[in-house]
C-alpha positions as semicolon CSV with decimal commas, in nm:
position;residue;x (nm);y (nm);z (nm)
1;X;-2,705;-0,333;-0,869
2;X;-2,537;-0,384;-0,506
3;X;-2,557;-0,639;-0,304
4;X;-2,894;-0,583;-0,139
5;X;-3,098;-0,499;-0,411
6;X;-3,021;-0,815;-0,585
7;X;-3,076;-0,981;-0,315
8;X;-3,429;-0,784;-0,310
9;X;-3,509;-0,897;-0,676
10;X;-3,393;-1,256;-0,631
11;X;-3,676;-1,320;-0,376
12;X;-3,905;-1,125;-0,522
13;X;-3,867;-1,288;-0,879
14;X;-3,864;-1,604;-0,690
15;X;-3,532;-1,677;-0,776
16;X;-3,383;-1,770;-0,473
17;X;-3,636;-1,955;-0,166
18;X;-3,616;-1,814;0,172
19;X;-3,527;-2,134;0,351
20;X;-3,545;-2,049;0,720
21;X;-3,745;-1,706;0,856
22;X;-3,568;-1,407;0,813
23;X;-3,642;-1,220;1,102
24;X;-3,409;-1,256;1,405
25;X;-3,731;-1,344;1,621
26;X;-3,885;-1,577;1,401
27;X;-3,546;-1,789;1,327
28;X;-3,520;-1,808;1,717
29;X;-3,875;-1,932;1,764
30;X;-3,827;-2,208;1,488
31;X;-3,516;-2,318;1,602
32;X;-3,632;-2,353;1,982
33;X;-3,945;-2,592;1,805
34;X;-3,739;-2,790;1,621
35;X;-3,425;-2,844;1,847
36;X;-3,444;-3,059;2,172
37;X;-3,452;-2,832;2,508
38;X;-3,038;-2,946;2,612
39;X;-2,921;-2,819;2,288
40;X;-3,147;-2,525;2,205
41;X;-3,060;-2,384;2,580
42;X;-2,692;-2,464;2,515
43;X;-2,724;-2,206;2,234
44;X;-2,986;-1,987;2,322
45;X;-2,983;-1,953;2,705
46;X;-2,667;-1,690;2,911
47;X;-2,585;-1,637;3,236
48;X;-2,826;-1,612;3,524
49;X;-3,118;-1,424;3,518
50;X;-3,006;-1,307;3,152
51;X;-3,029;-0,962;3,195
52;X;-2,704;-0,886;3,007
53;X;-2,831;-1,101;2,698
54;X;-3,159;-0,906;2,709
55;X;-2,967;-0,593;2,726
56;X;-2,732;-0,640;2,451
57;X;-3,012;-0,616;2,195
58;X;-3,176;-0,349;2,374
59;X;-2,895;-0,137;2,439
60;X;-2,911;-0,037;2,092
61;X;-3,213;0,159;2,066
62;X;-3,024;0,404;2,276
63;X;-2,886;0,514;1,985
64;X;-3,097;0,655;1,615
65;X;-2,961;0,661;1,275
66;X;-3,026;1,038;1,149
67;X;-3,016;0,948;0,769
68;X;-2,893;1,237;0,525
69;X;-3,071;1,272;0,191
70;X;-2,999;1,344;-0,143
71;X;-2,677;1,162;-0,136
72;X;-2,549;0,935;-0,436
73;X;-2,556;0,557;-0,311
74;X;-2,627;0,410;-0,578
75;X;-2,269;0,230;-0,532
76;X;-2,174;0,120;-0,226
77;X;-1,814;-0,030;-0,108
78;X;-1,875;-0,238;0,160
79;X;-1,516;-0,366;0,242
80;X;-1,269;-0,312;0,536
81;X;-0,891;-0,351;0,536
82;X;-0,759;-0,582;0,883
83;X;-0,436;-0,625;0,924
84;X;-0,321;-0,587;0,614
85;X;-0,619;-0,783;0,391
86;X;-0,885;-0,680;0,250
87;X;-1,202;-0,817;0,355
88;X;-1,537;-0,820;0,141
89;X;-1,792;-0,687;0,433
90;X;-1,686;-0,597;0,836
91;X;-1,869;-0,900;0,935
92;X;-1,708;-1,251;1,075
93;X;-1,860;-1,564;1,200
94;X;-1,783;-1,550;1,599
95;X;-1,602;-1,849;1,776
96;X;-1,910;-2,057;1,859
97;X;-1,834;-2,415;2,008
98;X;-1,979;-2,741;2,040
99;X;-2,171;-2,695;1,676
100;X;-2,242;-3,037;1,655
101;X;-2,498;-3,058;1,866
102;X;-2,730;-2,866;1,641
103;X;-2,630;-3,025;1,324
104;X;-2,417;-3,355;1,271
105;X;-2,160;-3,139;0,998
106;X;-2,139;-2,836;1,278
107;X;-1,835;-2,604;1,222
108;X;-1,755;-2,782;0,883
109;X;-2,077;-2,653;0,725
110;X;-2,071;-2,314;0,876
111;X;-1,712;-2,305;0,750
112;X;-1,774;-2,377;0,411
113;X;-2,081;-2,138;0,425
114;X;-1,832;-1,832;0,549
115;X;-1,608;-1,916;0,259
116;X;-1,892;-1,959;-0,015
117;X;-2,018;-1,590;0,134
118;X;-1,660;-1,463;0,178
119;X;-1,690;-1,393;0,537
120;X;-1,393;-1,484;0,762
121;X;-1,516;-1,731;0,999
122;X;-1,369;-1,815;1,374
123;X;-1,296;-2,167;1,488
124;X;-1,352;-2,233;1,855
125;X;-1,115;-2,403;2,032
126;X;-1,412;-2,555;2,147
127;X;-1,542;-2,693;1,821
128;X;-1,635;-3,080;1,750
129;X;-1,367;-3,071;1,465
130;X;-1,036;-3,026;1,440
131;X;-0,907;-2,667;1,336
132;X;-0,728;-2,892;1,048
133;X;-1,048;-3,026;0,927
134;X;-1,255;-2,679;0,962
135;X;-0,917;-2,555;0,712
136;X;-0,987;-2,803;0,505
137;X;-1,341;-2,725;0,412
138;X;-1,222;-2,325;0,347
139;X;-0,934;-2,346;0,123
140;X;-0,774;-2,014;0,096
141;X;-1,085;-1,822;0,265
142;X;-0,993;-1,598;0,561
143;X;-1,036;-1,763;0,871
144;X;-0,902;-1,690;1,240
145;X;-0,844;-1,899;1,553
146;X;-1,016;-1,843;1,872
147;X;-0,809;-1,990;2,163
148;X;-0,911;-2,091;2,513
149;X;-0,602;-2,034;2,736
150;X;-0,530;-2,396;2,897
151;X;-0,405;-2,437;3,208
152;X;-0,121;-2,624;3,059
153;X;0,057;-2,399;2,873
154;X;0,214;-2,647;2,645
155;X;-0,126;-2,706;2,515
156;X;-0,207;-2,350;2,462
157;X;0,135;-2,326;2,284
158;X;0,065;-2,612;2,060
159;X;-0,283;-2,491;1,953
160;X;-0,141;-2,148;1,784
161;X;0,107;-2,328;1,648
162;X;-0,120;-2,545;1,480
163;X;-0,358;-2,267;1,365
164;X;-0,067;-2,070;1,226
165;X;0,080;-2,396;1,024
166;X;-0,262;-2,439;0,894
167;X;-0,289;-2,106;0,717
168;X;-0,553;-1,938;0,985
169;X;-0,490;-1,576;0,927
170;X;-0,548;-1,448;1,357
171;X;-0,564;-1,567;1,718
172;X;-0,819;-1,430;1,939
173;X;-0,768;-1,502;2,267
174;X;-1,134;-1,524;2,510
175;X;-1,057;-1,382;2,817
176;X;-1,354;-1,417;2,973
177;X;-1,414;-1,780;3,014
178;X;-1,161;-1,848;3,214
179;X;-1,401;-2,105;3,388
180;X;-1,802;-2,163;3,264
181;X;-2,021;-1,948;3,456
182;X;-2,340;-2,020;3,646
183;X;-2,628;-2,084;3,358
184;X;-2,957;-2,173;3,491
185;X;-3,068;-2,385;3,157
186;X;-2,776;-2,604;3,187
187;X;-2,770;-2,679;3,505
188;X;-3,124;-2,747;3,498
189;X;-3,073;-3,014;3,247
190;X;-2,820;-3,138;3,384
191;X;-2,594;-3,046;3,041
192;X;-2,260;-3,034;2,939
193;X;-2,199;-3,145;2,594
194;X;-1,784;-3,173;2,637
195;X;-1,885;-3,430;2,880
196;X;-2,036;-3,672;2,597
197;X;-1,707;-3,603;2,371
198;X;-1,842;-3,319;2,188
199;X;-1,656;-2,986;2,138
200;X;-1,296;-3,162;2,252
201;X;-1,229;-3,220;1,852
202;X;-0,900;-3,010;1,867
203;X;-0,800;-3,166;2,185
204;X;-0,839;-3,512;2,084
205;X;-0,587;-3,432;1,775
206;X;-0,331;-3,246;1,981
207;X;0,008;-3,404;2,002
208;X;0,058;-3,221;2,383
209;X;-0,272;-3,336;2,480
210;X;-0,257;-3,688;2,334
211;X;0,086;-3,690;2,546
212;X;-0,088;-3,635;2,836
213;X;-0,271;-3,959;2,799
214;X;-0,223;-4,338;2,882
215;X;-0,436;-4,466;2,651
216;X;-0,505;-4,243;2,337
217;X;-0,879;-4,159;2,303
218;X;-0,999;-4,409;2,049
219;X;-0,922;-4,683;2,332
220;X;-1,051;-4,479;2,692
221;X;-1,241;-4,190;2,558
222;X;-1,334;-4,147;2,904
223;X;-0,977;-4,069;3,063
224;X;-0,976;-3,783;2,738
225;X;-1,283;-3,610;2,859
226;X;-1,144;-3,615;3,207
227;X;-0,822;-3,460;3,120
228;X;-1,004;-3,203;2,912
229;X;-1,189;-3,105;3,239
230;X;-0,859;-3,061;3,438
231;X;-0,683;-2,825;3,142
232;X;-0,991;-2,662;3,031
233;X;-0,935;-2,266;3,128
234;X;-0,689;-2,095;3,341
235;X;-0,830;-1,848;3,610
236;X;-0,428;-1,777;3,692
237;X;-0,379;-1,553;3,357
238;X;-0,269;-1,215;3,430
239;X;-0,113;-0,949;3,140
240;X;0,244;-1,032;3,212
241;X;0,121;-1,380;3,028
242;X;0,049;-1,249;2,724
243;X;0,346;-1,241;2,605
244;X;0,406;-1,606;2,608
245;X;0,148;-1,615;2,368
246;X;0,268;-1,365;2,115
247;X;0,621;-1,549;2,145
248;X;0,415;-1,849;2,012
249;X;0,301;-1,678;1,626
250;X;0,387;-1,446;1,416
251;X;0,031;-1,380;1,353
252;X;-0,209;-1,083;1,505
253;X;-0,296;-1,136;1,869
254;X;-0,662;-1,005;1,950
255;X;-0,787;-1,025;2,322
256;X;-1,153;-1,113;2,282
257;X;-1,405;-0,987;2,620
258;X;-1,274;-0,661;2,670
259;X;-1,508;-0,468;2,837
260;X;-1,338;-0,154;3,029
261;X;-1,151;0,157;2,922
262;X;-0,850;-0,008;3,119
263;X;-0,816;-0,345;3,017
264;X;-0,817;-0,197;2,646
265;X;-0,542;0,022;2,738
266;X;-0,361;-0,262;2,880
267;X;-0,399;-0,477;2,601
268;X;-0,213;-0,174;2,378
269;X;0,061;-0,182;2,634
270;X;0,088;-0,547;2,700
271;X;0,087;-0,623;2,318
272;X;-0,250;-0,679;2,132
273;X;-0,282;-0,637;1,808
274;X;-0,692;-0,561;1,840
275;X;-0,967;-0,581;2,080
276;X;-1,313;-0,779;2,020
277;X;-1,580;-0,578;2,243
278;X;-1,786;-0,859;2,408
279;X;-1,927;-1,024;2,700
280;X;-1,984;-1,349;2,526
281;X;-2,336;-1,313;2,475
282;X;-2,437;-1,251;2,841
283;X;-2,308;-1,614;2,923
284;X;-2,028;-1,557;3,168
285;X;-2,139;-1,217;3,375
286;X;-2,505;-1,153;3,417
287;X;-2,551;-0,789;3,499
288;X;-2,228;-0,696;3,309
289;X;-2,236;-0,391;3,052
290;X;-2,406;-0,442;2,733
291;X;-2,133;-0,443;2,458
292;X;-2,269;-0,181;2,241
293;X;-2,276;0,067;2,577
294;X;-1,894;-0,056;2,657
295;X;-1,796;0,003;2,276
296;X;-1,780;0,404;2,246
297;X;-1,525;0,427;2,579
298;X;-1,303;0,166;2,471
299;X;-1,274;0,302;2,159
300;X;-1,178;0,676;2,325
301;X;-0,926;0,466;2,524
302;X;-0,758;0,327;2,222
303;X;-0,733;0,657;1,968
304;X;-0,705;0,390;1,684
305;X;-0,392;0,250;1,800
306;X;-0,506;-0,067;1,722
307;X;-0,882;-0,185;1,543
308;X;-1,176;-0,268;1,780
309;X;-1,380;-0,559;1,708
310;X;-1,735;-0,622;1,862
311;X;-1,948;-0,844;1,938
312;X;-2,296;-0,958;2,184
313;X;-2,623;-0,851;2,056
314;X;-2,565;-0,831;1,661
315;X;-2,924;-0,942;1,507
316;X;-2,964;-0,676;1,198
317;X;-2,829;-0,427;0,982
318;X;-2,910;-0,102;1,206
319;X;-2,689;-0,300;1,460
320;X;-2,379;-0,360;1,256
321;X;-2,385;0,049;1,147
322;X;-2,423;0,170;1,453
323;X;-2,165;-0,034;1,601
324;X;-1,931;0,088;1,332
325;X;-2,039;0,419;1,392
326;X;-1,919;0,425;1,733
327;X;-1,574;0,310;1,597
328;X;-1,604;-0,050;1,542
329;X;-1,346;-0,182;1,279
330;X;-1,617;-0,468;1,224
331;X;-1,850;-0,703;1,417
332;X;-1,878;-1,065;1,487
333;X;-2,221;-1,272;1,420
334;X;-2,290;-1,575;1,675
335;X;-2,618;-1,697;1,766
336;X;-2,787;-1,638;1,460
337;X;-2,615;-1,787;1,194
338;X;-2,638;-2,145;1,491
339;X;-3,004;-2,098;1,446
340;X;-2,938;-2,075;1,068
341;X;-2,731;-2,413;1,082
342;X;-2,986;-2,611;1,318
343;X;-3,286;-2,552;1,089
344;X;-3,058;-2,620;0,757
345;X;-2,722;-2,656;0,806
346;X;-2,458;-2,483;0,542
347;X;-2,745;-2,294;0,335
348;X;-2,910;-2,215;0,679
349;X;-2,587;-2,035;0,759
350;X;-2,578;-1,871;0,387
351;X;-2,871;-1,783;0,404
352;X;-2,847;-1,610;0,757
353;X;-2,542;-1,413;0,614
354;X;-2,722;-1,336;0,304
355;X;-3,007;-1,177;0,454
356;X;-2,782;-0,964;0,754
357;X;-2,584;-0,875;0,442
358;X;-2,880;-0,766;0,248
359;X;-2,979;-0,554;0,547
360;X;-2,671;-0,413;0,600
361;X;-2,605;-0,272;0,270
362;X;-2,945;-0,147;0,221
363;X;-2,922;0,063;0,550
364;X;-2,614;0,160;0,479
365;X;-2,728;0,340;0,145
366;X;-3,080;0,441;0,278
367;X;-2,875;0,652;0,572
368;X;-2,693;0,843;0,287
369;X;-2,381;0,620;0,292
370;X;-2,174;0,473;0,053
371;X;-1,894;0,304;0,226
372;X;-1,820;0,184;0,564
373;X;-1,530;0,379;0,538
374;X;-1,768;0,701;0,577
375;X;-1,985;0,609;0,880
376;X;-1,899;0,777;1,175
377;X;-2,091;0,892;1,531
378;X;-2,205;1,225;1,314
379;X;-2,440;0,961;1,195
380;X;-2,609;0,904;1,537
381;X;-2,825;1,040;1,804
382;X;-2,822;0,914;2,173
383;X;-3,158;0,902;2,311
């Protein structure tokens, strides 16, 4: 019996308790009633009028699943192989930051729920804790490093370095935040969470930050937070920097925000060893393309050279097969597995993954697939 079918039985036996609501909608709805408006609109609120967030779920309807019949699924493989591992399902646990302000354990407990569910999970640069003590909680789980590009290189620098001495297995590099764009929730409430210490966790164990510092953070927390502000982001990268990076590791580089044919062909040139499709959620660029549309052009551009990641608008999984049926390699999970963690922490996020899981295999074999290795755009229709 594959994964989705037990999963099927387990709940229907009564074996296992849904825990939090299993639609996308419904997990939204309770986590807006039970978190406080700062935090829920931290998470749940994008850029401007949040158009682009709106689209990024919608965008997919554009395109059907045309299932074939009569095909034997009664087996299905659903692993990838990145960068030379094997990995269980093409799912990961984006870079999301600042966890802690829905739940007190934060990245720790959505750590330890990737590794229980063998699903690679991303640690922000922006998390509460240190990329040390997310490690720690995921033994020898996969896990990558998302890095936010500090104005002071040395910092930047030091941050791989880290990740790569503490066993993560890739560095994704967001582009796209080089500076926090104009949301309307925050700034109506007044709201930045960095400002109250929270989501500086692998600044304040830096050696090159600490450096930086009179007084080290324990005795003028304040003078930390300021110095984060001043080396946060750095709206003076360009492509010729990227290689200052990959001098840094010897592990794979992804550029994370792609979102046009060009910039993915300059990231082959300049480098890259894989693109992540996204526009953050619709948090920096309101009115920029929705993911799934920028997906099949990017992955024309790139003729496999090197695997395409996506992300921005994953709820279900339809989504996650027909974004690997326009070419993606695998797709990245954010907001819903935070809604997952606010309502019940590390089995919130288990349970998130469980269900998308669930969905996703079942989908897969009820469209006449076996393996992700088969899906392909034959599979779709563009209405």
């Amino acid at each position: 019996m594959s994964f989705g079918n037990q999963v099927q039985f387990k709940v229907y036996q009564h074996v296992e308790k849904n825990i939090i609501p299993v639609s996308y909608e419904e997990l939204e709805k309770r986590a807006k009633e039970y978190l406080s408006d700062k935090p829920y609109y931290y998470v749940a609120a994008s850029a401007g009028a949040e158009v682009t967030a709106r689209e990024n779920n919608q965008a997919f309807n554009k395109w059907k699943i045309v299932p074939r019949m009569l095909r034997d699924t009664s087996k299905r493989d659903l692993s990838i192989d990145l960068f030379g591992k094997k990995l269980n399902y093409p799912i990961l646990l984006a870079p999301v930051g600042v966890q802690s302000i829905v739940h007190p354990e934060g990245e720790l407990a959505s750590a330890r729920a990737a590794a229980s569910m063998e699903v690679p999970f991303i640690a922000s640069t922006a998390s509460t804790y240190s990329l040390e003590k997310i490690s720690s909680e995921m033994g020898g789980s996969p896990k990558w490093y998302q890095l936010y590009w500090s104005n002071d290189r040395e910092i930047a620098a030091s941050m791989v370095k880290r990740a790569e001495r503490t066993g993560y297995d890739a560095i994704v590099i967001t582009l796209d935040t080089p500076m926090m764009a104009w949301r309307e929730k925050d700034i109506e409430h007044a709201y930045l969470p960095f400002l109250e210490a929270q989501g500086i966790g692998n600044y304040l164990e830096d050696p090159v930050f600490l450096s930086r510092l009179d007084s080290p953070p324990q005795e003028d927390m304040q003078s930390a937070i300021m110095l984060w502000a001043q080396v946060f982001g750095n709206p003076g990268l360009t492509w010729d920097d990227l290689a200052f990076i990959k001098q840094q590791t010897k592990l794979p580089v992804l550029l994370k925000g792609i979102l046009h044919p060009e910039d993915s062909r300059l990231a082959v040139e300049n480098g890259a060893d894989g693109i992540i499709v996204s526009n953050h959620g619709g948090r920096q660029v309101d009115g920029a393309i929705a993911a799934i549309d920028a997906l099949p052009d990017i992955i024309d551009e790139v003729q496999g050279k090197i695997p395409v990641l996506m992300d921005s608008g994953i709820r279900r999984g339809s989504d996650i097969i027909k974004a690997l049926c326009l070419g993606a390699k695998a797709v990245l999970v954010g907001r819903p597995y935070m809604y997952g963690l606010a309502l019940a922490g590390e089995d919130g996020v288990k349970q998130v993954l469980r269900n998308l899981l669930a969905d996703f295999d079942l989908t897969l074999a009820l469209s006449g697939k076996k393996a992700v290795s088969e899906l392909s755009r034959d599979l779709l229709k563009k209405v």
